[in-house]
N, C-alpha and C positions, 0 to 999 in steps of 0.2 A: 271919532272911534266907533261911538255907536252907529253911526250912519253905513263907516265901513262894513261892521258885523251885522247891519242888515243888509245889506247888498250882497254879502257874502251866502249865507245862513236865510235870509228869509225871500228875499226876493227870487221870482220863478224857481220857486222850490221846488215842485212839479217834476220838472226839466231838469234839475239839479238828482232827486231822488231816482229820476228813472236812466239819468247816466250812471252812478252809482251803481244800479242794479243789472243794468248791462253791461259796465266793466267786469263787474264780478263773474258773471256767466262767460264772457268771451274769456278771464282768468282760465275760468274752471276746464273751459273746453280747450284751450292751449298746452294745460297743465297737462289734462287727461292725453292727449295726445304724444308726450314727452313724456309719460310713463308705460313702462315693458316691464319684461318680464325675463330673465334669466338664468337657464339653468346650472349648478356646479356638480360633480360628482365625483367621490370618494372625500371629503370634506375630512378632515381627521375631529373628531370630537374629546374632550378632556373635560373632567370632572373633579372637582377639587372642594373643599373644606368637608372631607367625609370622617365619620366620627373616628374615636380612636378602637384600633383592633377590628374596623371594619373594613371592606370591601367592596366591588362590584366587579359582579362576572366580565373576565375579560377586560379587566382595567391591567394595564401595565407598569410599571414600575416609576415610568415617567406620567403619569396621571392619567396617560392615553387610552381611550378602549382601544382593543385589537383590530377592531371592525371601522371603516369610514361610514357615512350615509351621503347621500343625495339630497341635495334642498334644490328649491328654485325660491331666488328674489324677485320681490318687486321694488321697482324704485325709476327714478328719475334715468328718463334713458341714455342719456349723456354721462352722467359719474357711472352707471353700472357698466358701460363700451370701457371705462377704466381697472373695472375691478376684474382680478383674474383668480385661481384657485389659492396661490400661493398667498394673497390677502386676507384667506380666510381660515375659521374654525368657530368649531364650536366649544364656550366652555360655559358651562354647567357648575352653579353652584349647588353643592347635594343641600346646604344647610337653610336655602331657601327653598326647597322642594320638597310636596310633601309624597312622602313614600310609600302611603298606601293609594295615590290617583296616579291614573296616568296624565302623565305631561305633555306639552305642547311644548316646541321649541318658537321663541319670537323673538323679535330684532334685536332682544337686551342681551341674549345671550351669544353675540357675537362680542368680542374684546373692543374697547375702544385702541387700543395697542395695535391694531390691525396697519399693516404699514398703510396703507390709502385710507386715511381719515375723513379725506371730504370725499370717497365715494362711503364712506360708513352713514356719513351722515344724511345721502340720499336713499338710504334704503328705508323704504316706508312696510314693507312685509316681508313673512319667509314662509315657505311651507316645507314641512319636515317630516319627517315617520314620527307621531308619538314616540313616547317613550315610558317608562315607570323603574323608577331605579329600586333595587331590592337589593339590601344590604346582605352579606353574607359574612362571618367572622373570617375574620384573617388568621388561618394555622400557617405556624413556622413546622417543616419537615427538614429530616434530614437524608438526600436521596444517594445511591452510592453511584457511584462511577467508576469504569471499567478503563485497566491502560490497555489498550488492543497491542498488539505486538505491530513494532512497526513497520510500514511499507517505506519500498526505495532500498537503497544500498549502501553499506557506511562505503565510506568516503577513503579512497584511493588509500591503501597500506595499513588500515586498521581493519577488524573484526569487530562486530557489534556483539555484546555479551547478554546483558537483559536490559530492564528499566526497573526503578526503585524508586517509591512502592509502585506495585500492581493495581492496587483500590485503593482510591481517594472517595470524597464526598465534598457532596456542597447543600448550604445550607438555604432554604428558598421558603417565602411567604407565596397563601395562595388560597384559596377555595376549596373546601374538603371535594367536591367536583373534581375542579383541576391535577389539587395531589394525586388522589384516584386515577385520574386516568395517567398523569406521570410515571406513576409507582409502576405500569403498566410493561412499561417499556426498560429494559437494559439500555441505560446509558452510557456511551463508552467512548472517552477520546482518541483520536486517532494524531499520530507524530509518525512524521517523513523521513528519513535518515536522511534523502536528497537535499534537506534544506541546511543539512551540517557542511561545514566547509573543513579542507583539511588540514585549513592554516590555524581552524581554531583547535581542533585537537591536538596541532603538533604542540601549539603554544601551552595546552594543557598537561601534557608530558614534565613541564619543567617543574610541575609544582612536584612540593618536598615527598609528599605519600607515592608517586607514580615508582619510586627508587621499592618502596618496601614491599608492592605490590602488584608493581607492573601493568595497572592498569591506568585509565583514562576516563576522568570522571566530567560529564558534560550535564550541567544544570539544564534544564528545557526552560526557555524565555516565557515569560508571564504571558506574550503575547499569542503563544502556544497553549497556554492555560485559561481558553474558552472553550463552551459549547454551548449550542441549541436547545433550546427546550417552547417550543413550539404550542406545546400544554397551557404553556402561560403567555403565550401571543410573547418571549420574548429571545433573541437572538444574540451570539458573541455575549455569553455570560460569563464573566469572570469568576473563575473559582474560587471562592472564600476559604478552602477547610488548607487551616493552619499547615497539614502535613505536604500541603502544594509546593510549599516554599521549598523542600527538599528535593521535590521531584525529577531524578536523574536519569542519565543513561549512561550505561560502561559500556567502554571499550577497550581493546587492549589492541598492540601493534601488531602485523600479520608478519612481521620477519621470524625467521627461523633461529632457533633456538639450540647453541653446541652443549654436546653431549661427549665428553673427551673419554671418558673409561670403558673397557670392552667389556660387551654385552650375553651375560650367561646365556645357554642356548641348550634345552631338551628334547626330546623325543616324548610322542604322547601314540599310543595304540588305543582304538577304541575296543571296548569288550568283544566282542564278536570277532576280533581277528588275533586277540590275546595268545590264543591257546595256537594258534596255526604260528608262529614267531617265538614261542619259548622256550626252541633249541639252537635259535640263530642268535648271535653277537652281535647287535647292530648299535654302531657308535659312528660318532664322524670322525671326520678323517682330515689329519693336519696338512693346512694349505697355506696359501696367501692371507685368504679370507674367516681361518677359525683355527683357532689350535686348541689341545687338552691339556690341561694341568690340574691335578689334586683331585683326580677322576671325573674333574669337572670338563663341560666343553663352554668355548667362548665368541663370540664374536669381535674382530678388532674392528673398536671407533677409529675415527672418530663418528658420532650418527647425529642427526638433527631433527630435531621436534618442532611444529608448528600447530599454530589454535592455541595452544595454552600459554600461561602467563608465567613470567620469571618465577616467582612464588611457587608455582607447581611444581614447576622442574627441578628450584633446589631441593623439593620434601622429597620425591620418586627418582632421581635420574640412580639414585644406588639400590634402588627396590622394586626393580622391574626385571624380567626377562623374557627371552622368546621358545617360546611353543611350537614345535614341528609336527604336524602328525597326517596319518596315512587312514584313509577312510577302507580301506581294500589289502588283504594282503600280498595283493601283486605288487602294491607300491606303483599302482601307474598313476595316481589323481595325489595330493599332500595340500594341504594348508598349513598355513602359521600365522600366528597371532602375539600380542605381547599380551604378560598376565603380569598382575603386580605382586609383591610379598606382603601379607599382612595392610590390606585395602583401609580396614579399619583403624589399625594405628596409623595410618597414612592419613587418612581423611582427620581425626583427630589432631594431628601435627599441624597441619596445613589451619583449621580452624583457629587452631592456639595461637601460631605464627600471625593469623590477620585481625583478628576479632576485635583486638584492642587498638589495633592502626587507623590512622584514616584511609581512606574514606568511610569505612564503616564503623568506627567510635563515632562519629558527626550523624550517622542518619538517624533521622526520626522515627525510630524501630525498637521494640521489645528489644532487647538481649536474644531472650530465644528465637527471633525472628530473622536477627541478623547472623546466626549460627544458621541457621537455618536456609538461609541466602547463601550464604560460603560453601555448606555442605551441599546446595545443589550446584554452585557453579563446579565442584571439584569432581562431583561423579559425571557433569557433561565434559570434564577433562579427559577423566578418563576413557569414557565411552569415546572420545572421537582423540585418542593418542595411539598418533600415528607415526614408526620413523620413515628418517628422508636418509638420502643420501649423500656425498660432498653436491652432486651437480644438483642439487635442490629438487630432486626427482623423488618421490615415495620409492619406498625402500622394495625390490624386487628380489625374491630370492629367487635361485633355481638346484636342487636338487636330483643328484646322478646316485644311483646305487653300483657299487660291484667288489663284489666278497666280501657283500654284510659290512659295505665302507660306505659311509654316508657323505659327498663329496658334497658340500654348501659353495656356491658361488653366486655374485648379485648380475643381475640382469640389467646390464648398459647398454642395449639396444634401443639409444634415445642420442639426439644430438648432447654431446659436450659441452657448447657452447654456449647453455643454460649454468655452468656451474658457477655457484655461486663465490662470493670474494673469502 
């Protein structure tokens, strides 16, 4: 044994040492020559165990800054030919970094997790942009959001009415920085009427409220209920504020609406032609189209209304009539219009009749607010109540004078064949 271990270990030891010392050299220049260098760029970086209530500028909600960087490796040339960008990241622990030097990024702060482990384990260096993390408090805000009115078209036989609510909020962590410049900006969601189908509204019609109200209540999908905020490097942000979950839109159906009782019908003279007509009789004059009874004059229905909703029509169809009048005492130009009786106890009516029904006992609304909702859908009622005719045509009068006789007839100078069933 001893003779072995000198044969081994002492004899031309010389020879022995100076092969030794030239393996290693021929190692070292092999090695050097199988090490490169290559470059990644837009790296995504993440930062994690940061204290509580803290921050860093441009971290994201997923632990990400907003921003990538650029490294280049060094390592063995063979596993780095392996490694592509998708292997990589940087994560950064805050709790081992001190926060007032600037930082160096190095090989530890690549994840071992990295899907290519045996090229991790070839990288012998990194070079990176310093860094110096600077904590900042995390404020919670609350920022509002706008429902812009929608684009696109409701969908085949219905009318679009509004959306309910109008302003929502969401509630968002961030850097007095960031809030700043968020707060900066109107935020406002936008909804497509295009993306409503009309199979879903008809099916909406069957529920119990559509009977008492005549409308068509469409919840907007949660998946509709994001937005951008770009402030905070983050994208398709869900809306947190409670009142989202109500978030609707009404519709009502576009068919026309019967009106069976005949329609009171006056005379109106503007001042300035008053005094030039106040020796003349002018009334109209019994036809087909209008008779007088009880000094009163009339028009016979049947007549039809469209745009407004069953609900309207039963408060107004007995509280309205139409207005004739003459801008000139020649009588060559007339207008008419329909005016309602007592607007106010109309609008009152119509509120009492819905306020306590669904859909709007359900919304997430003041009382006053949803009085408030009604009474402006009722005065865009009326500002756009308009009658039709049997063939579904707007109601067209035409007006002849002779002996202070005022001869009413409608203007059917339109195909027939529009007339409705």
């Amino acid at each position: 044994m001893k003779s072995l271990l000198k044969r081994i270990f002492i004899d031309n030891w010389q020879r022995k040492i100076f092969s030794a010392v030239l393996a290693m050299i021929v190692w070292m220049i092999v090695n050097h020559s199988l090490t490169t260098h290559k470059q990644f760029s837009n790296i995504p970086v993440k930062i994690y165990n940061l204290p509580k209530g803290k921050t860093v500028e441009g971290l994201q909600d997923n632990g990400y800054l907003n921003e990538n960087i650029d490294i280049t490796i060094k390592g063995n040339q063979k596993y780095l030919e392996k490694i592509t960008k998708a292997d990589l990241e940087i994560a950064i622990d805050a709790a081992k970094h001190d926060t007032s030097k600037i930082q160096s990024i190095t090989k530890f702060d690549i994840p071992y997790y990295i899907n290519n482990r045996e090229a991790h384990k070839a990288i012998k260096d990194i070079k990176a942009p310093d860094f110096k993390i600077e904590y900042s408090n995390l404020i919670t805000e609350t920022i509002p959001i706008y429902i812009s009115p929608p684009i696109g078209d409701a969908p085949e036989g219905f009318v679009f009415l509004d959306v309910v609510p109008n302003k929502i909020s969401i509630r968002v962590q961030g850097t007095k920085k960031q809030l700043h410049e968020l707060k900066k900006r109107k935020h406002k969601l936008h909804l497509n009427l295009n993306d409503i189908t009309k199979e879903v509204l008809s099916n909406e019609m069957k529920q119990d409220h559509f009977e008492s109200s005549g409308e068509v209540t469409y919840f907007v999908p949660d998946k509709w209920k994001i937005i951008d905020l770009p402030e905070l490097g983050r994208h398709c942000v869900p809306i947190n504020d409670p009142r989202a979950e109500k978030l609707h839109m009404t519709f009502m159906p576009s068919s026309l609406h019967r009106i069976d009782h005949d329609i009171p019908i006056t005379l109106f003279f503007p001042e300035h032609i008053q005094q030039s007509i106040e020796n003349r009789n002018l009334h109209f004059a019994d036809n087909e189209f209008i008779y007088n009874k009880g000094g009163h004059a009339f028009i016979k229905g049947p007549f039809y209304v469209k745009d407004v909703n069953a609900a309207f029509v039963d408060v107004v169809k007995k509280s309205f009539y139409v207005t004739v009048y003459f801008s000139s005492s020649q009588f060559s130009q007339f207008y008419w219009n329909t005016q309602f009786l007592y607007p106010t106890q109309l609008e009152q009516k119509y509120i009492s009749r819905l306020v306590h029904k669904s859909p709007y006992s359900n919304m997430s609304l003041p009382k006053k607010d949803v009085k408030k909702l009604i009474k402006g859908r009722f005065k865009g009622f009326m500002n756009n109540f308009r009658l039709y005719d049997k063939y579904g045509q707007k109601l067209r009068l035409k007006v002849k004078i002779k002996d202070d006789k005022l001869y009413i007839s409608f203007d059917q100078s339109y195909n027939s064949q529009d007339k409705i069933p």
